[in-house]
PDB file as gemmi writes it, atoms N, CA and C in Angstrom:
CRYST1    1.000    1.000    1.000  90.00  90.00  90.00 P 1                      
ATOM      1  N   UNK A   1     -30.235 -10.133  22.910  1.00  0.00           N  
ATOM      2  CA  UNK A   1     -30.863 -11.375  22.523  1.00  0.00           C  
ATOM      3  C   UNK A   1     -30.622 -12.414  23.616  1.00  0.00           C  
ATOM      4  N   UNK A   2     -31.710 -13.404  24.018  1.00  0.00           N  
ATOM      5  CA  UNK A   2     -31.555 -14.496  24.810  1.00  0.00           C  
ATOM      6  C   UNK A   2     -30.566 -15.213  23.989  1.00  0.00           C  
ATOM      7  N   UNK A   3     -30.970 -16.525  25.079  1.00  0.00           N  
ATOM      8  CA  UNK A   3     -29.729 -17.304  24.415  1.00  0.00           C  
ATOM      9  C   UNK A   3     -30.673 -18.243  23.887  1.00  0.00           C  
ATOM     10  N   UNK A   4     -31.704 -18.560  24.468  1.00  0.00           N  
ATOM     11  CA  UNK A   4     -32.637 -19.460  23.130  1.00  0.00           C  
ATOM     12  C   UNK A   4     -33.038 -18.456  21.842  1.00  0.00           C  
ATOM     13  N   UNK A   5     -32.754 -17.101  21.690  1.00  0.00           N  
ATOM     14  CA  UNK A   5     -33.035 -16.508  20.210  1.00  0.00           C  
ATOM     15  C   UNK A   5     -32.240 -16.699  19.446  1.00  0.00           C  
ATOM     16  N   UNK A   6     -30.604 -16.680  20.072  1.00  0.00           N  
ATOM     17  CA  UNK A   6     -29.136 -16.729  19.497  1.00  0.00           C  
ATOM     18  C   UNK A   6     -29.104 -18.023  19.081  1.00  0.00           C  
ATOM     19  N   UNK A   7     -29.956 -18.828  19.996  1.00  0.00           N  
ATOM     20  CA  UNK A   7     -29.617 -20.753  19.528  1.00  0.00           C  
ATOM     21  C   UNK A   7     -30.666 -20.588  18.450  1.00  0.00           C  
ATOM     22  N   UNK A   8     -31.866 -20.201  18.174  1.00  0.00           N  
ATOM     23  CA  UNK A   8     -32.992 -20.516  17.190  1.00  0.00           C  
ATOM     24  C   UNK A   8     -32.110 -19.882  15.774  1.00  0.00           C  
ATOM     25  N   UNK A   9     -31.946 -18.691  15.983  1.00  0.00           N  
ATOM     26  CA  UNK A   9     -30.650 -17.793  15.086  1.00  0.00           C  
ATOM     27  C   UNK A   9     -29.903 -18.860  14.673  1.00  0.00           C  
ATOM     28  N   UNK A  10     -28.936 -19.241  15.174  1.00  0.00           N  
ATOM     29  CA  UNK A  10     -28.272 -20.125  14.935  1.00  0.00           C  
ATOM     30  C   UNK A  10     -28.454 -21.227  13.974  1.00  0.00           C  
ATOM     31  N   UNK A  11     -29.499 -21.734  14.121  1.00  0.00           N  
ATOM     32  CA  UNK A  11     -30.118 -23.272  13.636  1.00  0.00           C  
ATOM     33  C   UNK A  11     -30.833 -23.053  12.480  1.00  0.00           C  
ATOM     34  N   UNK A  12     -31.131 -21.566  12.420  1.00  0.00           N  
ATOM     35  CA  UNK A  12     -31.817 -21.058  11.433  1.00  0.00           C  
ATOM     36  C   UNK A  12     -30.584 -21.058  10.177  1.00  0.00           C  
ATOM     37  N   UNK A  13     -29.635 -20.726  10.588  1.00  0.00           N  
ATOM     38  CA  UNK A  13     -28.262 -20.459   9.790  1.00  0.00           C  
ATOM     39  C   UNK A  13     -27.478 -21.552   9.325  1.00  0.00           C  
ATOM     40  N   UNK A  14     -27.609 -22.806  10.218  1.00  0.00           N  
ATOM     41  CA  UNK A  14     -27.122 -24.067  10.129  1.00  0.00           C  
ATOM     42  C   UNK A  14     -27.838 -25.100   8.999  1.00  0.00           C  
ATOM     43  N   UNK A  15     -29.032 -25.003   9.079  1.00  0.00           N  
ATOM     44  CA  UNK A  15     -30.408 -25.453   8.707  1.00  0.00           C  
ATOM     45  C   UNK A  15     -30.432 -24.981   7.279  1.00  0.00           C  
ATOM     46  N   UNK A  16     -30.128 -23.672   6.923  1.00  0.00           N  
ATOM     47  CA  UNK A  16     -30.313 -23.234   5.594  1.00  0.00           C  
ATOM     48  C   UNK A  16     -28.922 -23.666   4.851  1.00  0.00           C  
ATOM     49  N   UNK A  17     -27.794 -23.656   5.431  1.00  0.00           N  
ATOM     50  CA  UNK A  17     -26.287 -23.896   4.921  1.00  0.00           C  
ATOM     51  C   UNK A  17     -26.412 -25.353   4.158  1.00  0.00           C  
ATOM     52  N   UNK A  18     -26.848 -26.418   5.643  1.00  0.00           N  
ATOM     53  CA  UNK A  18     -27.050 -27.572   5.863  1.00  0.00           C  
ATOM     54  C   UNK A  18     -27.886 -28.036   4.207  1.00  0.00           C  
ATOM     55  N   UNK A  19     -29.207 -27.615   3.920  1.00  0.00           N  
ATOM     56  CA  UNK A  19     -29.903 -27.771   2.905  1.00  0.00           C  
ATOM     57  C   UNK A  19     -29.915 -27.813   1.662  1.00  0.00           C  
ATOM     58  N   UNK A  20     -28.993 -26.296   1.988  1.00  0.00           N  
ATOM     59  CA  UNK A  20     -28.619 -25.571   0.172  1.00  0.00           C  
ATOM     60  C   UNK A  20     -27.398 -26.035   0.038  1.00  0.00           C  
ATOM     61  N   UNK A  21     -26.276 -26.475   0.829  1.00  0.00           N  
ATOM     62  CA  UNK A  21     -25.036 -27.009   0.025  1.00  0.00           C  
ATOM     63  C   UNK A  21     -25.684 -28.077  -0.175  1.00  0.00           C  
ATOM     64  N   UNK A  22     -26.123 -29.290   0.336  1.00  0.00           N  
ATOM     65  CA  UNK A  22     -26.439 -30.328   0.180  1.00  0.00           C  
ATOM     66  C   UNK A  22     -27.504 -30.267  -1.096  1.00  0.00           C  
ATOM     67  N   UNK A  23     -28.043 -29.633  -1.510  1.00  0.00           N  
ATOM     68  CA  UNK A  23     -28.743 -29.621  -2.949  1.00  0.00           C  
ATOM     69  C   UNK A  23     -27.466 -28.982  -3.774  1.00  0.00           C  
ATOM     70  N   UNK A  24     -26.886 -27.880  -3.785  1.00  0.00           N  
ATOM     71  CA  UNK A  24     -26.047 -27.548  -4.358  1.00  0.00           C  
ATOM     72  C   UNK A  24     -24.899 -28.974  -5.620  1.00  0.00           C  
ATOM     73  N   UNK A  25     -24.700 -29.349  -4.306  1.00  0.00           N  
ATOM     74  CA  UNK A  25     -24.094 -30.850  -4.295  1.00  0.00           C  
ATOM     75  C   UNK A  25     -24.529 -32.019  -5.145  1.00  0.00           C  
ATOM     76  N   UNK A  26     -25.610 -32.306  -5.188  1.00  0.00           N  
ATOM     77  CA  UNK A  26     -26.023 -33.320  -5.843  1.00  0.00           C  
ATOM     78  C   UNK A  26     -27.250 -32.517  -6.465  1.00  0.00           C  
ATOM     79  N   UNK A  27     -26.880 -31.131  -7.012  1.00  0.00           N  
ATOM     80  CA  UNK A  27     -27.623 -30.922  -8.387  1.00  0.00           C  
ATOM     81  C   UNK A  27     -29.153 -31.035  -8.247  1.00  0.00           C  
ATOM     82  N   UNK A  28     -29.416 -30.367  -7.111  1.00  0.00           N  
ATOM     83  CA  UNK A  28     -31.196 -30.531  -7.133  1.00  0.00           C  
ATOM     84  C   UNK A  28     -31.319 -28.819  -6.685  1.00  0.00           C  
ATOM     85  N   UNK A  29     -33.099 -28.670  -6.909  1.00  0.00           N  
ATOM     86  CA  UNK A  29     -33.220 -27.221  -6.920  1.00  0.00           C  
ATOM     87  C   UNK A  29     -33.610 -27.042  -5.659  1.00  0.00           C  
ATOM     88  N   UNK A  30     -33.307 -25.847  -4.916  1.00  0.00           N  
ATOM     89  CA  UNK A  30     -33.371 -25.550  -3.391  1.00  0.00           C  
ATOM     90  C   UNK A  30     -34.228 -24.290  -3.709  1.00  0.00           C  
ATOM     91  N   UNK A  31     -35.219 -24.065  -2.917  1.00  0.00           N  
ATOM     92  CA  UNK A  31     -36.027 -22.269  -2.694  1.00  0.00           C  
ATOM     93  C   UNK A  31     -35.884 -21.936  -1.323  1.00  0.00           C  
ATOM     94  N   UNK A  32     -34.998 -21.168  -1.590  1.00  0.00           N  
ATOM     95  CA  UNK A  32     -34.578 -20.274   0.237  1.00  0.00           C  
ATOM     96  C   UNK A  32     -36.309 -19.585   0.394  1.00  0.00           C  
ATOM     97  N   UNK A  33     -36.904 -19.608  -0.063  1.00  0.00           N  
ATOM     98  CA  UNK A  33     -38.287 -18.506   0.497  1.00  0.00           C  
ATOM     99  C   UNK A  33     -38.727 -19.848   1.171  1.00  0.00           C  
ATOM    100  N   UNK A  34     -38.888 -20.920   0.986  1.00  0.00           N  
ATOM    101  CA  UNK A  34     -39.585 -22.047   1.532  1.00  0.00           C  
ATOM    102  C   UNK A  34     -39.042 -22.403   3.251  1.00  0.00           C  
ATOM    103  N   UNK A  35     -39.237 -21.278   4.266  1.00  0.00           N  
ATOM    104  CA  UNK A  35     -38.405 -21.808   5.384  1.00  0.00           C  
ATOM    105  C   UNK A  35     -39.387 -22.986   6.322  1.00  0.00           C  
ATOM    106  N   UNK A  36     -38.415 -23.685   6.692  1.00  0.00           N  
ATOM    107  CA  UNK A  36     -39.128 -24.581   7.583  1.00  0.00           C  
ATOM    108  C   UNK A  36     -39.415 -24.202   8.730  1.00  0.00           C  
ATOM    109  N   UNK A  37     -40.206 -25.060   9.640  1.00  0.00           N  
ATOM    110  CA  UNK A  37     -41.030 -24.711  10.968  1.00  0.00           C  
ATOM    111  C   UNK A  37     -39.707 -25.137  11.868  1.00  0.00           C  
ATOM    112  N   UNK A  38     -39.510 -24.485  12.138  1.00  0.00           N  
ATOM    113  CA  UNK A  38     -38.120 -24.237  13.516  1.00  0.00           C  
ATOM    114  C   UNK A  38     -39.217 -24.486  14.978  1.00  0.00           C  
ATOM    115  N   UNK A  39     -40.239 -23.760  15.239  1.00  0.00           N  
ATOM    116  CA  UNK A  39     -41.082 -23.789  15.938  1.00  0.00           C  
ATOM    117  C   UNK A  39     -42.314 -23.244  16.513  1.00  0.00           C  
ATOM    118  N   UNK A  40     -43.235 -23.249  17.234  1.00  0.00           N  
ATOM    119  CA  UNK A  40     -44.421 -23.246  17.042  1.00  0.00           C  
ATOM    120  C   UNK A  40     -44.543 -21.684  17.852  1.00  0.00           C  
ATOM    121  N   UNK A  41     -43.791 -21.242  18.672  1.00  0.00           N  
ATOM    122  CA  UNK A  41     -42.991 -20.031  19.376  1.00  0.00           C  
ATOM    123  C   UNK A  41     -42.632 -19.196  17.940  1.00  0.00           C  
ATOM    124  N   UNK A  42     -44.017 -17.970  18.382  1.00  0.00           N  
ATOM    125  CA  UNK A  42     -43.479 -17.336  17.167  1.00  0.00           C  
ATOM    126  C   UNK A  42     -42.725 -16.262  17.210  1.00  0.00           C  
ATOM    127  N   UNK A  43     -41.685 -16.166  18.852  1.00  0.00           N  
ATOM    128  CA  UNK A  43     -40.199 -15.508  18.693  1.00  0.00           C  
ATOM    129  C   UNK A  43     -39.345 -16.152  18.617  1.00  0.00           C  
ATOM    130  N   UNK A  44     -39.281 -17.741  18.584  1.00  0.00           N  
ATOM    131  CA  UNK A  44     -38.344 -18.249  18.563  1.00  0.00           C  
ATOM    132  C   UNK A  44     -38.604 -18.906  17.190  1.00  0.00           C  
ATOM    133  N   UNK A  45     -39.279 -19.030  16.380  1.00  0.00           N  
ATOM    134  CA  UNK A  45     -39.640 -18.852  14.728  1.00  0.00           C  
ATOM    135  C   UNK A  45     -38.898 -17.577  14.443  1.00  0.00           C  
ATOM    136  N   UNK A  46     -38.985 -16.545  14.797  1.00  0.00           N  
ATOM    137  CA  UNK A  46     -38.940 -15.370  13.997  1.00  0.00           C  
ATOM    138  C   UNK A  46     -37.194 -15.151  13.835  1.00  0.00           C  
ATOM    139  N   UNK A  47     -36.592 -15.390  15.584  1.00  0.00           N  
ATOM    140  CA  UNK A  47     -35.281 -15.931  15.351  1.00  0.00           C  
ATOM    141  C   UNK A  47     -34.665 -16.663  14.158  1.00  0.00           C  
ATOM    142  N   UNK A  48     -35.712 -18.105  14.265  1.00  0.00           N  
ATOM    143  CA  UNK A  48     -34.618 -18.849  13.039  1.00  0.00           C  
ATOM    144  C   UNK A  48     -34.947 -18.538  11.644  1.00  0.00           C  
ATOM    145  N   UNK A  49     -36.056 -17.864  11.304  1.00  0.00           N  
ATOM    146  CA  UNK A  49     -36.193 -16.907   9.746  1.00  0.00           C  
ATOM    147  C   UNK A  49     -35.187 -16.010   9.859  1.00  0.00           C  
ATOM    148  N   UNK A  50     -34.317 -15.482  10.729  1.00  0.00           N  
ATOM    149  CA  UNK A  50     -33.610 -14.099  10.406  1.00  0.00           C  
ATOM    150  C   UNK A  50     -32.199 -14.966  10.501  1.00  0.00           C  
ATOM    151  N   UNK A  51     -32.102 -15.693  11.049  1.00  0.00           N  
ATOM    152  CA  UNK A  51     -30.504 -16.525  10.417  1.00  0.00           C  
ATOM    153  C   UNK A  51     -30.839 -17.308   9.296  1.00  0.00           C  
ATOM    154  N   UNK A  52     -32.152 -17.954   8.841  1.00  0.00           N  
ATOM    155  CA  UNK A  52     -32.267 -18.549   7.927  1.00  0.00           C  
ATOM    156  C   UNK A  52     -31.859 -17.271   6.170  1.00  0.00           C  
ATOM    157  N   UNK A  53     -32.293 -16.335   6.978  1.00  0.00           N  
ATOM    158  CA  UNK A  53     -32.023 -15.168   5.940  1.00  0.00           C  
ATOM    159  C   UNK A  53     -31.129 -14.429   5.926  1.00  0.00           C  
ATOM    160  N   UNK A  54     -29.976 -15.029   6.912  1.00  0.00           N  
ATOM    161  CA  UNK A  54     -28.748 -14.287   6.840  1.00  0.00           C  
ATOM    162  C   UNK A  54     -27.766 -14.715   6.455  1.00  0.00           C  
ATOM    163  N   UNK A  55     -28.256 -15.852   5.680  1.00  0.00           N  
ATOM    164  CA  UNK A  55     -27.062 -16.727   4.821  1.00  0.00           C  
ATOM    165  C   UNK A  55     -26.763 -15.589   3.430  1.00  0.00           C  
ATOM    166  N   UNK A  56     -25.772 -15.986   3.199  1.00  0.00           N  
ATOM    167  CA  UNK A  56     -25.264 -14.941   1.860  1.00  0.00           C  
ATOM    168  C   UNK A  56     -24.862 -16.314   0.844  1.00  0.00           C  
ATOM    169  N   UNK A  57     -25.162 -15.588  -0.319  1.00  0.00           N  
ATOM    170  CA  UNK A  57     -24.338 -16.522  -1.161  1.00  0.00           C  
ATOM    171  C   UNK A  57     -22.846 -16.870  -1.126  1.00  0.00           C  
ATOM    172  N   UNK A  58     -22.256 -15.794  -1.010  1.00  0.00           N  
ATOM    173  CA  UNK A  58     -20.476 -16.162  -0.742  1.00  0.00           C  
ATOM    174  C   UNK A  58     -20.694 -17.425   0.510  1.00  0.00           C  
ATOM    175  N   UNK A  59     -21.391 -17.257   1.312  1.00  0.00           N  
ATOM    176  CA  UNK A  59     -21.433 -17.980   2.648  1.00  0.00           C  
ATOM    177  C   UNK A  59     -21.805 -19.593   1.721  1.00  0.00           C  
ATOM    178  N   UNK A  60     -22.267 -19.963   1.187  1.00  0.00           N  
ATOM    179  CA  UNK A  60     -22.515 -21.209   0.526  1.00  0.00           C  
ATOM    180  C   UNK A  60     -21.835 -21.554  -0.513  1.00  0.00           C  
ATOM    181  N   UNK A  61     -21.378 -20.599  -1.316  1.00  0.00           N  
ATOM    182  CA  UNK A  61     -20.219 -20.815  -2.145  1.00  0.00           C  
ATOM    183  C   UNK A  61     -18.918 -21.241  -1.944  1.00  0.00           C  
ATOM    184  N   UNK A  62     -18.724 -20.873  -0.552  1.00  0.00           N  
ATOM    185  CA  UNK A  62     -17.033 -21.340   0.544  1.00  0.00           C  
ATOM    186  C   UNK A  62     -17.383 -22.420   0.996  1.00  0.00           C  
ATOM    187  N   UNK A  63     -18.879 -22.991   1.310  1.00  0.00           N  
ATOM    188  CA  UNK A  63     -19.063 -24.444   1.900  1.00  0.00           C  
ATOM    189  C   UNK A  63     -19.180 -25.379   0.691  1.00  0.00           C  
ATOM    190  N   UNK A  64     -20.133 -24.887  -0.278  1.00  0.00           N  
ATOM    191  CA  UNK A  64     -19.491 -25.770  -1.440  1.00  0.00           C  
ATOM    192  C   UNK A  64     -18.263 -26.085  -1.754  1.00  0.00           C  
ATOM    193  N   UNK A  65     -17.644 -25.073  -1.554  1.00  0.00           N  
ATOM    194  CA  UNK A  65     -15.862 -25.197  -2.546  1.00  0.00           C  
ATOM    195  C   UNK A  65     -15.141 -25.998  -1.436  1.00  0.00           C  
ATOM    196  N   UNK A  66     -15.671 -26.141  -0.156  1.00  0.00           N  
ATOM    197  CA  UNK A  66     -15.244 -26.407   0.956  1.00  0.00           C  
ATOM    198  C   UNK A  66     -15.588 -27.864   0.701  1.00  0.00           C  
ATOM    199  N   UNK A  67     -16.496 -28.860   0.467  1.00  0.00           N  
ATOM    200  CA  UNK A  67     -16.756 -29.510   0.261  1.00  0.00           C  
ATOM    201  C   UNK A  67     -16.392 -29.947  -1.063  1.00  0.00           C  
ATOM    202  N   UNK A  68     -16.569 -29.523  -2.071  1.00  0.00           N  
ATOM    203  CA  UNK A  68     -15.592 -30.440  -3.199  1.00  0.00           C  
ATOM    204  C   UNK A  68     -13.915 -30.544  -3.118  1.00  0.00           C  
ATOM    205  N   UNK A  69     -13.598 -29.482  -2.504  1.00  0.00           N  
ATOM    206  CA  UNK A  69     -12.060 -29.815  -2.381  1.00  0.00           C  
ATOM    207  C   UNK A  69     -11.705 -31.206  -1.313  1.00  0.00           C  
ATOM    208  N   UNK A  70     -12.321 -30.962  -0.270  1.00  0.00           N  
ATOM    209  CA  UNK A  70     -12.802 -32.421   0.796  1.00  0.00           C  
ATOM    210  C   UNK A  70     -12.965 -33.767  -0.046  1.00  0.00           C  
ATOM    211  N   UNK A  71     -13.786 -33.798  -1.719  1.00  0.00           N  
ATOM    212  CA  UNK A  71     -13.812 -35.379  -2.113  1.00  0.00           C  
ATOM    213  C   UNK A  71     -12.998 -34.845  -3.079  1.00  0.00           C  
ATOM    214  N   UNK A  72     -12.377 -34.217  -3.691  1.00  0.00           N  
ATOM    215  CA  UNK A  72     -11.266 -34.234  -4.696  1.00  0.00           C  
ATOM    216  C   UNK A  72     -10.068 -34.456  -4.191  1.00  0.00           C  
ATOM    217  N   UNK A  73      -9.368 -34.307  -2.851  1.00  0.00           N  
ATOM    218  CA  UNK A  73      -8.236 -34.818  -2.038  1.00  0.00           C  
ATOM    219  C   UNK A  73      -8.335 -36.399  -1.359  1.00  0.00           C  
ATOM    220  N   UNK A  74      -9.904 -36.600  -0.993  1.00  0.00           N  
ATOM    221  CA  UNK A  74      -9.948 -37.940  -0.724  1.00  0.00           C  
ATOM    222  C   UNK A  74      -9.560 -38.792  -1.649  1.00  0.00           C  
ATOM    223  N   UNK A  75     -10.592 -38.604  -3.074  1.00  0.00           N  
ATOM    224  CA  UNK A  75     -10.237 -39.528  -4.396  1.00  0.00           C  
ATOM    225  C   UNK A  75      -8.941 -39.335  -4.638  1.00  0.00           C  
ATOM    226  N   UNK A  76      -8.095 -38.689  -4.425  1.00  0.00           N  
ATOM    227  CA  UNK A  76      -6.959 -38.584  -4.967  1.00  0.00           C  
ATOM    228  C   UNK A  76      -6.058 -39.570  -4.117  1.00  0.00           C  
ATOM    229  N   UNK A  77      -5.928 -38.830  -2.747  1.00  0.00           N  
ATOM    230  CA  UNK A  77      -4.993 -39.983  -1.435  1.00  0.00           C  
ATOM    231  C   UNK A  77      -6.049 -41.581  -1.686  1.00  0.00           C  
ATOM    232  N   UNK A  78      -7.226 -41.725  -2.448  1.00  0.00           N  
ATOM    233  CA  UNK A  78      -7.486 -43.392  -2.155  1.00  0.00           C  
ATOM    234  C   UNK A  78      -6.813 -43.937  -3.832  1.00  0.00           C  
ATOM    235  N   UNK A  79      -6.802 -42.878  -4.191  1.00  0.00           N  
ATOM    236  CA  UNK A  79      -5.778 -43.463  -5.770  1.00  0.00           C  
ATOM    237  C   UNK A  79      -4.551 -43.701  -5.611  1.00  0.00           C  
ATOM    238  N   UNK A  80      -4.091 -42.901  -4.519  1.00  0.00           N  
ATOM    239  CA  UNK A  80      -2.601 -42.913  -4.716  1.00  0.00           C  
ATOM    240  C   UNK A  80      -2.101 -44.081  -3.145  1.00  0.00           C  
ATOM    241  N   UNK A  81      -2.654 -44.110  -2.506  1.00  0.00           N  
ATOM    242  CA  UNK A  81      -2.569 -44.740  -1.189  1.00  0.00           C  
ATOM    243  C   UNK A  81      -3.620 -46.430  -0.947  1.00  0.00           C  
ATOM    244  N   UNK A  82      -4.522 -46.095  -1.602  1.00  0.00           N  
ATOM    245  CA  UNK A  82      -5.840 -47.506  -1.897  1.00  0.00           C  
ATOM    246  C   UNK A  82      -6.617 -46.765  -0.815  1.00  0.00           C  
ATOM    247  N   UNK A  83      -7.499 -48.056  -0.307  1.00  0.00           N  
ATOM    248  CA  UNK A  83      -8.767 -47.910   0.850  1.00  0.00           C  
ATOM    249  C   UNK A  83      -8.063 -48.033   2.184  1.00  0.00           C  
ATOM    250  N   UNK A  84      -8.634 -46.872   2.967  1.00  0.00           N  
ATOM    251  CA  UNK A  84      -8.008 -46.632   4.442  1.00  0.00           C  
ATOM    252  C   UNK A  84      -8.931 -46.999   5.369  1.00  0.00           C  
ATOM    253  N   UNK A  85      -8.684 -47.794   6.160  1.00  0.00           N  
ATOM    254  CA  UNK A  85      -9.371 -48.087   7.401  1.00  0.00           C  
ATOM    255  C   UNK A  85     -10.732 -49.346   6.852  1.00  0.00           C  
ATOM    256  N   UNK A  86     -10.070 -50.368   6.100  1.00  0.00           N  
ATOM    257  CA  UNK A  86     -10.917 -51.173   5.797  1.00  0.00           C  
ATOM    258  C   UNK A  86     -11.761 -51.080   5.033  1.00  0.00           C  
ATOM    259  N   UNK A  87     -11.979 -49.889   4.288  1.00  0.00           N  
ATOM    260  CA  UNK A  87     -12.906 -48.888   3.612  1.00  0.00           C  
ATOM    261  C   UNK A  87     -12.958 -49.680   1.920  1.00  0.00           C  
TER     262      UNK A  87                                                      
END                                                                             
């Protein structure tokens, strides 16, 4: 693989993580079949459909859990400590 297939790959993988935790998160419905236009290059499209489709569920389930443990330690140190950094 080039290295612009590995980067489209990539973004394809970032892009879908990026989307679905972030709906995950605030409780809205996400459709992985719906991929977006990465680009008009239809090998460097075809790249970011095959990382877009190589997300796994465990793979979004560890960024979720990854992310609520992240605001359940914050709320906790701003309960127990107040607002940091002027915040």
């Amino acid at each position: 693989m080039g290295k612009n297939w590995d980067w489209s790959y990539q973004k394809g993988r970032e892009k879908r993580m990026g989307l679905e935790v972030d709906a995950r998160m605030h409780n809205m419905p996400f459709d992985p079949r719906k991929i977006p236009l990465h680009s008009h290059c239809n090998t460097m499209q075809s790249y970011f459909n095959k990382g877009w489709q190589s997300v796994r569920a465990i793979d979004i389930q560890l960024r979720v859990d990854g992310q609520q443990s992240y605001k359940l330690a914050r709320t906790a140190l701003k309960q127990s400590f107040g607002e940091s950094n002027g915040n």
